[in-house]
N, CA, C and O atoms as CSV, one atom per row, in Angstrom:
chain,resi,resn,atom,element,x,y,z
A,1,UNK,N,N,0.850,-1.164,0.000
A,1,UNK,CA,C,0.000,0.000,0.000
A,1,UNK,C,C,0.905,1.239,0.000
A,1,UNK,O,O,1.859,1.209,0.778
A,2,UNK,N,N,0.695,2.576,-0.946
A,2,UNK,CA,C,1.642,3.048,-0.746
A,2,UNK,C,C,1.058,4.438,0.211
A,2,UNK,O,O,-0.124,4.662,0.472
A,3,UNK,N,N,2.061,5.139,0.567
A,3,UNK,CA,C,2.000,6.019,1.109
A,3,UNK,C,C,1.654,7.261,0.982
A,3,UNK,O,O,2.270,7.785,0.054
A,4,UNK,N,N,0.639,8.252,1.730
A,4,UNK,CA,C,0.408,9.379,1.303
A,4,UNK,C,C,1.845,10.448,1.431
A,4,UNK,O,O,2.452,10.426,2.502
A,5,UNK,N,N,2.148,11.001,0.750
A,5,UNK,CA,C,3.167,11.813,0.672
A,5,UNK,C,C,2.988,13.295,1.420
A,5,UNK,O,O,4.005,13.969,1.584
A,6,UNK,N,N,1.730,13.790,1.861
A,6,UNK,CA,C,1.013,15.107,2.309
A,6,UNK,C,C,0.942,14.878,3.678
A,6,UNK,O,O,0.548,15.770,4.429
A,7,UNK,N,N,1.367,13.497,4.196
A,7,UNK,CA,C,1.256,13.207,5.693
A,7,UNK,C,C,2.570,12.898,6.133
A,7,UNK,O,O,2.974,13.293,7.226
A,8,UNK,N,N,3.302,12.185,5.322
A,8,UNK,CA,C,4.896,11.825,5.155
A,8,UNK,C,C,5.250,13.856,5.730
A,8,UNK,O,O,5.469,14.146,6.906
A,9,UNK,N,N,5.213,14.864,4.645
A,9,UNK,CA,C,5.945,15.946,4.782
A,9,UNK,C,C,5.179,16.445,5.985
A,9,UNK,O,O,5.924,16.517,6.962
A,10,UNK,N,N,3.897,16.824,6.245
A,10,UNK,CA,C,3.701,16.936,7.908
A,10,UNK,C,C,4.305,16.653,8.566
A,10,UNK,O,O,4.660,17.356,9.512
A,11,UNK,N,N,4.707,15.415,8.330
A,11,UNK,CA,C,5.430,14.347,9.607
A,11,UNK,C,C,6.893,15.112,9.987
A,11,UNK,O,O,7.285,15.821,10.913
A,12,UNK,N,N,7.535,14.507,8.615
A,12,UNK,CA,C,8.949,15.501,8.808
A,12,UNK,C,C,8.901,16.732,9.322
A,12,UNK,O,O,9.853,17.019,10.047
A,13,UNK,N,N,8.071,17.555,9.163
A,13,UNK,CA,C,8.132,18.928,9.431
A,13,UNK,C,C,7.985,19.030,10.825
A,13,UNK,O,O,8.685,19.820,11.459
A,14,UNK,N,N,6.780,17.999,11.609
A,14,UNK,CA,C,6.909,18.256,12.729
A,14,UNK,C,C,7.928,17.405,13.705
A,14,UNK,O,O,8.147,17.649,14.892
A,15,UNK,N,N,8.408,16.510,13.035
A,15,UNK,CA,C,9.895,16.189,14.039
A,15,UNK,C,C,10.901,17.273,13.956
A,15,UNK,O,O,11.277,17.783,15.011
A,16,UNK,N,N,11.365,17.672,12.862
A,16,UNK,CA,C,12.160,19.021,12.519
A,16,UNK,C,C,11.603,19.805,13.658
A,16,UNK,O,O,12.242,19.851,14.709
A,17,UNK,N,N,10.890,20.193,13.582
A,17,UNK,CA,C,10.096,21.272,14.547
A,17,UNK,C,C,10.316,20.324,16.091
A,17,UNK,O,O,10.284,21.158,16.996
A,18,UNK,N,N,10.500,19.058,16.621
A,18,UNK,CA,C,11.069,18.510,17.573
A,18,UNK,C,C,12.335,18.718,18.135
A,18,UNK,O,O,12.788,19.341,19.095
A,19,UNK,N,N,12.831,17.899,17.105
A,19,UNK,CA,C,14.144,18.000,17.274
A,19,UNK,C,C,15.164,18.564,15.925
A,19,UNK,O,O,15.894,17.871,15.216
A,20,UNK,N,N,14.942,19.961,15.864
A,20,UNK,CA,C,16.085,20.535,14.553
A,20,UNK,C,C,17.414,19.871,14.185
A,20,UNK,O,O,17.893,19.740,13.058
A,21,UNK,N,N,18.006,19.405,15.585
A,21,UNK,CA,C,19.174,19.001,15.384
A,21,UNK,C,C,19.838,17.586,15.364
A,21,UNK,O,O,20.997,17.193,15.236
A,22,UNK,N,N,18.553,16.947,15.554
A,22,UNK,CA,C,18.791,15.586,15.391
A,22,UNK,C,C,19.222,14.650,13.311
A,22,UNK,O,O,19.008,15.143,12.203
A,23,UNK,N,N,19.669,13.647,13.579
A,23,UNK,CA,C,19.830,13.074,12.430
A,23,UNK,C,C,18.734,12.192,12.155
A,23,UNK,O,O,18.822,11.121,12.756
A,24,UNK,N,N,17.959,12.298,11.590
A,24,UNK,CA,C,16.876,11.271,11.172
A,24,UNK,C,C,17.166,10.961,10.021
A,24,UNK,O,O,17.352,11.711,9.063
A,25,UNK,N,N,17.239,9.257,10.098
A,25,UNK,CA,C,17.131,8.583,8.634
A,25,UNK,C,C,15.997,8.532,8.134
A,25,UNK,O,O,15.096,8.715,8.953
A,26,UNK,N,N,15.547,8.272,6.640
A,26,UNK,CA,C,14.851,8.254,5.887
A,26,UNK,C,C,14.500,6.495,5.660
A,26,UNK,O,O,15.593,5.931,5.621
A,27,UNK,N,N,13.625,5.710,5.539
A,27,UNK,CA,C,14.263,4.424,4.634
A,27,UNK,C,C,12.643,3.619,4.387
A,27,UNK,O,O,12.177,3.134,5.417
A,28,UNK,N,N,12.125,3.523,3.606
A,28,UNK,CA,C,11.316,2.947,3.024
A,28,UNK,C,C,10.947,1.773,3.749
A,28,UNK,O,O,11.965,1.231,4.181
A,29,UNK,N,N,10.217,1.345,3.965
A,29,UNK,CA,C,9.360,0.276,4.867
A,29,UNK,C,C,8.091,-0.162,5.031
A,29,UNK,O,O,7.213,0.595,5.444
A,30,UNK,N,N,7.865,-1.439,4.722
A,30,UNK,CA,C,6.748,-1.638,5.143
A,30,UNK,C,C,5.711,-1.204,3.928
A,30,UNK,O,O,4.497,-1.357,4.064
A,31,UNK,N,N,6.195,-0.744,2.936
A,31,UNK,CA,C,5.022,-0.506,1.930
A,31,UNK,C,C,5.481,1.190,1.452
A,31,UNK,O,O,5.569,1.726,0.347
A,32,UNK,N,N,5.745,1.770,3.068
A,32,UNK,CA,C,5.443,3.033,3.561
A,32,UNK,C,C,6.715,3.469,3.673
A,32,UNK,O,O,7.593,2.689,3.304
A,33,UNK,N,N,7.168,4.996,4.281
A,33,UNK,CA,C,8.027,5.345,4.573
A,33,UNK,C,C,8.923,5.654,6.383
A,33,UNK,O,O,8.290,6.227,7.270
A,34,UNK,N,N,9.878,5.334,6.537
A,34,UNK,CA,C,9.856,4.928,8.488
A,34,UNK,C,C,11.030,5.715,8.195
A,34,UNK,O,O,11.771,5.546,7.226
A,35,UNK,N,N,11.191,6.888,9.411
A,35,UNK,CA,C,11.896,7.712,10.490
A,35,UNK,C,C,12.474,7.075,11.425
A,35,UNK,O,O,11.981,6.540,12.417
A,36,UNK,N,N,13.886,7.167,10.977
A,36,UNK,CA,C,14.785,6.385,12.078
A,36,UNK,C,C,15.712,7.759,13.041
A,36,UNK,O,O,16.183,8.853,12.730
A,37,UNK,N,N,15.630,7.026,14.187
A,37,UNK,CA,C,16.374,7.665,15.042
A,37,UNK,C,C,16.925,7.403,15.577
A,37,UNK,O,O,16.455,7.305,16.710
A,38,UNK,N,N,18.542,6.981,15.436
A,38,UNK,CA,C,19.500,6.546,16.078
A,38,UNK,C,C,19.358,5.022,15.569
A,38,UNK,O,O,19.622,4.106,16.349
A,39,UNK,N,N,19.014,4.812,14.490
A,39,UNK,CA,C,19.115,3.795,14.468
A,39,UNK,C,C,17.466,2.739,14.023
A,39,UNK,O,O,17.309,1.891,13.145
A,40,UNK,N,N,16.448,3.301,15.105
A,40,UNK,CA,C,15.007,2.568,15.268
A,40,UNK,C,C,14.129,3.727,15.034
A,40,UNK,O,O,14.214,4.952,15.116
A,41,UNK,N,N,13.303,2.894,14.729
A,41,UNK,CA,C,11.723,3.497,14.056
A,41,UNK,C,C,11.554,3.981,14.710
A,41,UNK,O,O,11.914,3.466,15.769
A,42,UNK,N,N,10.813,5.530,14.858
A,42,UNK,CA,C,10.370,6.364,15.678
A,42,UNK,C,C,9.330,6.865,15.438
A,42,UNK,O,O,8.554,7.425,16.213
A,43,UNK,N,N,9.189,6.569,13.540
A,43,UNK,CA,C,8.032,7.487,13.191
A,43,UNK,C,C,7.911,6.681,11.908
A,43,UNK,O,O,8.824,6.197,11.240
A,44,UNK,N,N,6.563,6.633,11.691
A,44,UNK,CA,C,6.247,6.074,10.102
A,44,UNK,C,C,5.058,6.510,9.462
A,44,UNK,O,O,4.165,7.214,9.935
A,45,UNK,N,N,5.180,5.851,7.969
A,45,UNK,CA,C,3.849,6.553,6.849
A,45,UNK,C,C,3.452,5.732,6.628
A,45,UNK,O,O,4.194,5.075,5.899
A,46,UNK,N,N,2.211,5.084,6.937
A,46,UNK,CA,C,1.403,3.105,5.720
A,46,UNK,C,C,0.567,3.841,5.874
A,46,UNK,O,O,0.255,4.288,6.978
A,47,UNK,N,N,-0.215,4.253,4.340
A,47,UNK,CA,C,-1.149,4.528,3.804
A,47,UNK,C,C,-1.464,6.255,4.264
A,47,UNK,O,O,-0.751,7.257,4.213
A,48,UNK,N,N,-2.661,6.055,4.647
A,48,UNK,CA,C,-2.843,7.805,5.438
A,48,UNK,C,C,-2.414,7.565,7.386
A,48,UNK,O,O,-2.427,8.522,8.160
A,49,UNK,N,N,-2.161,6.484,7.717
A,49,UNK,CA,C,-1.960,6.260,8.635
A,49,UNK,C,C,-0.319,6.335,9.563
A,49,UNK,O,O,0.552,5.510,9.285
A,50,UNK,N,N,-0.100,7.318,10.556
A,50,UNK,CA,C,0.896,7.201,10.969
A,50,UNK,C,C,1.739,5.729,12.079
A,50,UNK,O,O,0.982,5.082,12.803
A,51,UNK,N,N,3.027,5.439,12.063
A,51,UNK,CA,C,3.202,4.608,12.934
A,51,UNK,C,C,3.947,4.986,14.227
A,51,UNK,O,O,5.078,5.369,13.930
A,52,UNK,N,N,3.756,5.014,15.376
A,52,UNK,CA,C,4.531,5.553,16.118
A,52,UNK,C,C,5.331,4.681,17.267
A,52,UNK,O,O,4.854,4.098,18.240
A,53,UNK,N,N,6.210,4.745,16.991
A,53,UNK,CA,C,7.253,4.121,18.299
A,53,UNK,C,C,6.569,4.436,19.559
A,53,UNK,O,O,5.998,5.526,19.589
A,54,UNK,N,N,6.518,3.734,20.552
A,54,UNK,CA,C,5.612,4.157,22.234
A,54,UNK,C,C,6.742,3.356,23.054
A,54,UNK,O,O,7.520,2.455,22.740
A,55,UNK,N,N,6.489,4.098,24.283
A,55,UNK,CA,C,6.968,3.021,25.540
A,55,UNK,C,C,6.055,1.896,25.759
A,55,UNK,O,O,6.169,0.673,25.679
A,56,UNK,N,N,4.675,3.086,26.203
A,56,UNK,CA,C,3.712,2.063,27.113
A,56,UNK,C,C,2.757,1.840,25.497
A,56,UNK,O,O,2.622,2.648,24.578
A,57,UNK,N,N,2.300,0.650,25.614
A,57,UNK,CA,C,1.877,0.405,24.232
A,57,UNK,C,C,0.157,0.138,24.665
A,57,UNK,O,O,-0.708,0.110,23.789
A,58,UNK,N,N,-0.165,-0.050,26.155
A,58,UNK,CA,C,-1.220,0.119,26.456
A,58,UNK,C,C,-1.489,1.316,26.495
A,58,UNK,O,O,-2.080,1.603,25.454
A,59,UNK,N,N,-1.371,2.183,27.148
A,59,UNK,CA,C,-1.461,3.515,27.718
A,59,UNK,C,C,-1.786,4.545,25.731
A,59,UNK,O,O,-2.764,5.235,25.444
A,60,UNK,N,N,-0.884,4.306,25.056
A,60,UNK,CA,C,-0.701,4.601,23.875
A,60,UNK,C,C,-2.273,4.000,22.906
A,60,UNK,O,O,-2.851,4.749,22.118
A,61,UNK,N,N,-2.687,2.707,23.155
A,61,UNK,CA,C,-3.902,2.425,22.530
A,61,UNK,C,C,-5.275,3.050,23.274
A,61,UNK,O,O,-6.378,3.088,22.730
A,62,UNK,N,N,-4.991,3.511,24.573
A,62,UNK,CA,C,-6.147,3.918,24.822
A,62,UNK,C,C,-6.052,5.725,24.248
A,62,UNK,O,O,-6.899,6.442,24.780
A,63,UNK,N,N,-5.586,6.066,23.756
A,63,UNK,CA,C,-5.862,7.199,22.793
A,63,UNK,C,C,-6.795,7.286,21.662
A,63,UNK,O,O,-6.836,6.401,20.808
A,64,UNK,N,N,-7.698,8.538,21.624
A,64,UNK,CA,C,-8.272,8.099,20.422
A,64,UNK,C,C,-7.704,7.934,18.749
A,64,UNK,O,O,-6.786,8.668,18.383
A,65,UNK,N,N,-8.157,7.188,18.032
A,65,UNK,CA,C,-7.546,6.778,16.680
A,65,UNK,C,C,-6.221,5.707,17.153
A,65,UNK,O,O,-5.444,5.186,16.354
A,66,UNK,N,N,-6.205,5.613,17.980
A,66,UNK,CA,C,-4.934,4.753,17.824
A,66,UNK,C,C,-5.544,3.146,17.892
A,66,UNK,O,O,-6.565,2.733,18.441
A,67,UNK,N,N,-4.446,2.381,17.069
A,67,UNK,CA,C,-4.971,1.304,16.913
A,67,UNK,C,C,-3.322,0.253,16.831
A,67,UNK,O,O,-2.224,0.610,16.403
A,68,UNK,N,N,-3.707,-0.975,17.372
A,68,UNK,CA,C,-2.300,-1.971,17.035
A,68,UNK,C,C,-1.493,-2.390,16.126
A,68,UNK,O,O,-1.789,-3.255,15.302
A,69,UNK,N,N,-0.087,-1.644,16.221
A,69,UNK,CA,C,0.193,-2.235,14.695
A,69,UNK,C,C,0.283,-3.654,14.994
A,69,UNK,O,O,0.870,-4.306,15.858
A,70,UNK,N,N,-0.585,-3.973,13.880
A,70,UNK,CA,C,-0.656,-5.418,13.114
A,70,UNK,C,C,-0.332,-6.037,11.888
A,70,UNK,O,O,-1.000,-6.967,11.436
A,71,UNK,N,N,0.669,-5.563,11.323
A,71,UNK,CA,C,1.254,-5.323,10.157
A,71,UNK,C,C,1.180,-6.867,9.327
A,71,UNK,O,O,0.622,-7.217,8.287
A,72,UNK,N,N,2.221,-7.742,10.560
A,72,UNK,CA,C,2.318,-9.220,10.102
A,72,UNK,C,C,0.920,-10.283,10.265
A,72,UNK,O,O,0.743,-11.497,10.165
A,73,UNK,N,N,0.149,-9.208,10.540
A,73,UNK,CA,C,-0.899,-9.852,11.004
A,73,UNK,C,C,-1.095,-10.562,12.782
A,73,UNK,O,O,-2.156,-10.982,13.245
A,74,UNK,N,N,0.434,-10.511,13.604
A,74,UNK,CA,C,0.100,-10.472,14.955
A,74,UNK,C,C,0.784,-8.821,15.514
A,74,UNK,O,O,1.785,-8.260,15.069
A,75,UNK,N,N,-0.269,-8.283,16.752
A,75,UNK,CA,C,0.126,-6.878,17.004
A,75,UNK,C,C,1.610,-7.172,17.622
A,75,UNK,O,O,2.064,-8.176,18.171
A,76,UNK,N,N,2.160,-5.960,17.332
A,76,UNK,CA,C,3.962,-5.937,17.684
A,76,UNK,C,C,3.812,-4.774,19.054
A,76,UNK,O,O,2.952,-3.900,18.948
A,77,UNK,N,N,4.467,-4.813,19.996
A,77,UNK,CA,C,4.602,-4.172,21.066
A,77,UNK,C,C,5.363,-2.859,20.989
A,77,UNK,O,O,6.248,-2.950,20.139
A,78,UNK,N,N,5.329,-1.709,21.561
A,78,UNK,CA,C,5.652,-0.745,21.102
A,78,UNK,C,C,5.624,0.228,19.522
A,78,UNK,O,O,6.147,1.320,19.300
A,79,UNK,N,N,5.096,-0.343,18.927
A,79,UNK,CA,C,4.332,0.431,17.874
A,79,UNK,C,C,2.250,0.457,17.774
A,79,UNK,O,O,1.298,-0.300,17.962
A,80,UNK,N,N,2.496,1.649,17.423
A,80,UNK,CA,C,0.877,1.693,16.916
A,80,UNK,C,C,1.038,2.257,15.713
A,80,UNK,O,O,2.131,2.660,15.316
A,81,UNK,N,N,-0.151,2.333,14.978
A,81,UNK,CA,C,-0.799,2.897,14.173
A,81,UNK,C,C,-2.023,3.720,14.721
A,81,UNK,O,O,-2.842,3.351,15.564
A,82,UNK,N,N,-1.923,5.650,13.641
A,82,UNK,CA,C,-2.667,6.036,14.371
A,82,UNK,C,C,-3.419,6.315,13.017
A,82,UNK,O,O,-2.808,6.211,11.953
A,83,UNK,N,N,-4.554,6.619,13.053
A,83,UNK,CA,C,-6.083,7.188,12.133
A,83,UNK,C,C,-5.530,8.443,11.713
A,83,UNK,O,O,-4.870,9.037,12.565
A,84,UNK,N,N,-5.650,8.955,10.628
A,84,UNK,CA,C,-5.685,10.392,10.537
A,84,UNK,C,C,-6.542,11.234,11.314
A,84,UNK,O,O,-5.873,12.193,11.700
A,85,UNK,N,N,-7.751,11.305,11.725
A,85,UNK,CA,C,-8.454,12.098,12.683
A,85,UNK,C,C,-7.518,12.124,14.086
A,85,UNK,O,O,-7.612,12.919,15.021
A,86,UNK,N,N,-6.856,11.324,13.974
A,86,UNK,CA,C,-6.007,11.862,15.804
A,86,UNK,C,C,-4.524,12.203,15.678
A,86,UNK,O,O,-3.614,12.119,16.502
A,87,UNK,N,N,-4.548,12.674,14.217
A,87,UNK,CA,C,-3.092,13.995,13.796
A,87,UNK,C,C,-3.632,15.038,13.152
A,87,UNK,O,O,-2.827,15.874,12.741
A,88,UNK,N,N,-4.897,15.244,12.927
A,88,UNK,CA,C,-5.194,16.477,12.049
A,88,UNK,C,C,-5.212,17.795,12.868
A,88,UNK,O,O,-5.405,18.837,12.243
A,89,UNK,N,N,-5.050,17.836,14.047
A,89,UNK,CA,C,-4.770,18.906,14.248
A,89,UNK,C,C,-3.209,18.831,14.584
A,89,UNK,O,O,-2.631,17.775,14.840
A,90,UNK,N,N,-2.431,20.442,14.542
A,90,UNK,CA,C,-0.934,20.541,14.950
A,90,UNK,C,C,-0.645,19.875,16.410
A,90,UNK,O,O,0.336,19.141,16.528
A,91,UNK,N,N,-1.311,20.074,17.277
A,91,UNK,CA,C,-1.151,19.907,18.501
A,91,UNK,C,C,-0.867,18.541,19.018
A,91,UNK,O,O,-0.047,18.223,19.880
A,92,UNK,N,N,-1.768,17.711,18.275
A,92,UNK,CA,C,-2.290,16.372,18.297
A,92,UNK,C,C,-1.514,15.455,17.648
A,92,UNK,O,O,-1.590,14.260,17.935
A,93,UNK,N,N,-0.451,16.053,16.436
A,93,UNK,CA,C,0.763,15.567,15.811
A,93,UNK,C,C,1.834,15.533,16.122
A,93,UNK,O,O,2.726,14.709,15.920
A,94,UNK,N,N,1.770,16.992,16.947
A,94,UNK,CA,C,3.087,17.248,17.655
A,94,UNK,C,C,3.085,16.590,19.009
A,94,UNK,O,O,4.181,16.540,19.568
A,95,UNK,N,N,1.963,16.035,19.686
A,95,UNK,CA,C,1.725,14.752,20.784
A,95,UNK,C,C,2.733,13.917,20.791
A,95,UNK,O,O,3.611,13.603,21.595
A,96,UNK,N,N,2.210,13.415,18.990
A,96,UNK,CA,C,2.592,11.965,18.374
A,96,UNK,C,C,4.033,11.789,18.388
A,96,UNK,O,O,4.760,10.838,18.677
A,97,UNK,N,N,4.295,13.308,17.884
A,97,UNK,CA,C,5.987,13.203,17.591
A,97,UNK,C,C,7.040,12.930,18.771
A,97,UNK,O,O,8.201,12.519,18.773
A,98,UNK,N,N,6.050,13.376,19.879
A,98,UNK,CA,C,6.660,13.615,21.011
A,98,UNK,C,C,7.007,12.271,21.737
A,98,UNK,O,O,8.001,12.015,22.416
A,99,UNK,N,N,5.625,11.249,21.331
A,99,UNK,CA,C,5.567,9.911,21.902
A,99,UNK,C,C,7.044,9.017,21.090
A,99,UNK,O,O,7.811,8.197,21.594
A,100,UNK,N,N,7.014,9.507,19.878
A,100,UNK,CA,C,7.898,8.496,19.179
A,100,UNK,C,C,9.214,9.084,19.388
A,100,UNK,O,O,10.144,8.361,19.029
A,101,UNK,N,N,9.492,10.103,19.830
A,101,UNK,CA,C,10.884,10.886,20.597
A,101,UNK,C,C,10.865,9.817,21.833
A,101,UNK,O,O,11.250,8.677,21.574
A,102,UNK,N,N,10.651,9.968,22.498
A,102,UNK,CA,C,10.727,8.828,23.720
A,102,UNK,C,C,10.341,7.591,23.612
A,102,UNK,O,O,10.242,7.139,24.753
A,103,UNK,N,N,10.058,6.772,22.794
A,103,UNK,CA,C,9.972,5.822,22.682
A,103,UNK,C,C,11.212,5.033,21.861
A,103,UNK,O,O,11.773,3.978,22.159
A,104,UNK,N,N,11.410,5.841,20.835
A,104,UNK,CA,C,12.822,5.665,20.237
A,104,UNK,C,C,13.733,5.622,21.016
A,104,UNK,O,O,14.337,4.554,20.916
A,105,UNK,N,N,14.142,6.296,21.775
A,105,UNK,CA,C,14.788,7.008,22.912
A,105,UNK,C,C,15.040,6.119,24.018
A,105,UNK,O,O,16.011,6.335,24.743
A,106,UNK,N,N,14.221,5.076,24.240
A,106,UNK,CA,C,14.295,4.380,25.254
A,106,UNK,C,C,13.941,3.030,24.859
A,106,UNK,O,O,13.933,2.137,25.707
A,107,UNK,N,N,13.614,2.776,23.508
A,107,UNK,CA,C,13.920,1.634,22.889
A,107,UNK,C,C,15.740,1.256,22.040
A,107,UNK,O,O,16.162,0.124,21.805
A,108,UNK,N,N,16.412,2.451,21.775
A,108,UNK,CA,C,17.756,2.291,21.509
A,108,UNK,C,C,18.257,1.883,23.304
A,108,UNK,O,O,19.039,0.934,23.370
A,109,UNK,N,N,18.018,2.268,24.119
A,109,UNK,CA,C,18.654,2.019,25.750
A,109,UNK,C,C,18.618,0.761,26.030
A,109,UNK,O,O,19.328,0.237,26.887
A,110,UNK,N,N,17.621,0.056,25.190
A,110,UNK,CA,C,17.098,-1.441,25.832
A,110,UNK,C,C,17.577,-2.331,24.814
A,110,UNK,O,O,17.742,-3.509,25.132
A,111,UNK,N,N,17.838,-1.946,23.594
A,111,UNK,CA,C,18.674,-2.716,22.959
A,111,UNK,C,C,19.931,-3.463,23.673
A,111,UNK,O,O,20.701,-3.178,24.591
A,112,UNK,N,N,19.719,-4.757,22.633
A,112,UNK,CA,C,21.187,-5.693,23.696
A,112,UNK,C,C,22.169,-5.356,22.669
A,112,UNK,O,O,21.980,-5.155,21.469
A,113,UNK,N,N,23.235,-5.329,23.338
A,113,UNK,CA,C,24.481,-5.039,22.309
A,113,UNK,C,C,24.689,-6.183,21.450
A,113,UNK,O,O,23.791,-7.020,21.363
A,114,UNK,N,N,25.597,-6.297,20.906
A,114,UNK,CA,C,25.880,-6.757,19.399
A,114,UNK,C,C,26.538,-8.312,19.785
A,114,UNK,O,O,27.664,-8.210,20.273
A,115,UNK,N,N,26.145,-9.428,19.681
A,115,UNK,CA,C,26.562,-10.576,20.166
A,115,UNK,C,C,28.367,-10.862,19.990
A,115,UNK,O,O,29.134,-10.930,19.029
A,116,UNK,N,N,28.464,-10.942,21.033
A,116,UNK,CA,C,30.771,-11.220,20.533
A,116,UNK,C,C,30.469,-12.668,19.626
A,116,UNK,O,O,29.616,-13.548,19.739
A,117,UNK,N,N,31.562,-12.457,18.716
A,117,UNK,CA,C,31.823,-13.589,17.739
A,117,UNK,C,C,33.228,-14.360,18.685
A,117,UNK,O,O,33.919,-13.586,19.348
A,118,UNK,N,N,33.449,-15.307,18.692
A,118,UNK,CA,C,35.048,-15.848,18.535
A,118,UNK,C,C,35.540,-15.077,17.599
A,118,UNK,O,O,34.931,-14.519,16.686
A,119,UNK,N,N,37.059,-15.053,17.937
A,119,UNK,CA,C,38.087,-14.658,16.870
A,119,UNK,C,C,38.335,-15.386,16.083
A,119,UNK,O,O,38.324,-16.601,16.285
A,120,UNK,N,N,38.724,-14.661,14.592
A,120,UNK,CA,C,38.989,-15.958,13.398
A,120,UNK,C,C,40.329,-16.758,13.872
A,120,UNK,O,O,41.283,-16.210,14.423
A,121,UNK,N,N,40.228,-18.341,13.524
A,121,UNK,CA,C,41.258,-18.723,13.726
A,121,UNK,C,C,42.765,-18.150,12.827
A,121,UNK,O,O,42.618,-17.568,11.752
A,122,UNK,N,N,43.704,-18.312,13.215
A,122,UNK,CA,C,44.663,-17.943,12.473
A,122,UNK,C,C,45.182,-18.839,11.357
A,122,UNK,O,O,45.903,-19.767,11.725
A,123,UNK,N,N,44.964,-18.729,10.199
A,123,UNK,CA,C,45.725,-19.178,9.237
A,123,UNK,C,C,46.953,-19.508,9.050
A,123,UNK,O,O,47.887,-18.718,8.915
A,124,UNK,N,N,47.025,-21.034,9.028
A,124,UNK,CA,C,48.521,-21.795,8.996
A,124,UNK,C,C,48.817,-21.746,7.364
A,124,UNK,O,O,48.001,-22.126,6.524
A,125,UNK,N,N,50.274,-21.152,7.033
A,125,UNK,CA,C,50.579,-21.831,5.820
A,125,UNK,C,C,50.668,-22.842,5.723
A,125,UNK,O,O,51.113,-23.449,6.698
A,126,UNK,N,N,50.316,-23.570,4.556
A,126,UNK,CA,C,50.631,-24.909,4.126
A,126,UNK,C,C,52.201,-24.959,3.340
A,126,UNK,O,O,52.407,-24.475,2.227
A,127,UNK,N,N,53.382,-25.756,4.309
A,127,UNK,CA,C,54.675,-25.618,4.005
A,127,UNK,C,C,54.718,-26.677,2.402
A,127,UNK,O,O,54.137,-27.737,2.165
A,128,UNK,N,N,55.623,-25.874,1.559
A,128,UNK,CA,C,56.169,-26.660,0.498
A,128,UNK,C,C,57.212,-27.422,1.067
A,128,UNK,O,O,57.790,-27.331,2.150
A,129,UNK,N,N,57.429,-28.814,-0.663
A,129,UNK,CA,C,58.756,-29.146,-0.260
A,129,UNK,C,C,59.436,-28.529,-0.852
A,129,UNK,O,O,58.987,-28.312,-1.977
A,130,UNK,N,N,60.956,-27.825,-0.534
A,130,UNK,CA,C,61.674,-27.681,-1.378
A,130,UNK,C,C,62.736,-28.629,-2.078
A,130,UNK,O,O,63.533,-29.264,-1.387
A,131,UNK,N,N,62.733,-28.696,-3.192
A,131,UNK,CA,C,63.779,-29.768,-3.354
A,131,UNK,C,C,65.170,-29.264,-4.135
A,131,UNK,O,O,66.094,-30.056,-4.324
């Protein structure tokens, strides 16, 4: 499904308007377009519908328009999907932006670090004969 592009540039505009100085990636997802921050989703576009990174993912559905992302077809924890009626106003977007600032935010903290590998073994030459 692709993405509305008139909700995508809202979007940007009001994280900009969040955080000016932050680095947000760009990267296509999901159909849609997803706002990375530091790394994790913070913010997204599927269809007219926004996705937002949350802490509390209960607390976050009892909002109005918000609903579970269910993307794979089972709901995923810390994301929702919200309705357009509960971003159409500035105030109510700039909420949203605010939720997926801290949720990002404290979903990079809880990340486990990067699993240690063993070291490669060291490579033996294989001796010639000389004759």
């Amino acid at each position: 499904m692709p993405y509305d592009h008139g909700v995508a540039t809202r979007l940007r505009t009001a994280v900009m308007r969040a955080r000016p100085q932050a680095h947000i990636d760009e990267r296509k997802m999901f159909g849609g377009v997803a706002l990375l921050l530091d790394g994790s989703i913070a913010w997204g576009v599927l269809g007219s519908d926004l996705i937002i990174r949350v802490t509390d993912t209960d607390a976050a559905l009892r909002r109005p328009h918000a609903r579970p992302f269910d993307f794979t077809g089972r709901p995923s924890r810390g994301l929702v999907y919200v309705a357009p009626p509960g971003f159409a106003a500035e105030a109510d977007l700039d909420a949203w932006v605010a939720l997926g600032l801290a949720g990002a935010s404290a979903f990079a903290r809880t990340k486990r670090p990067a699993r240690r590998t063993k070291p490669p073994k060291p490579r033996v030459r294989a001796r010639t004969a000389a004759s």
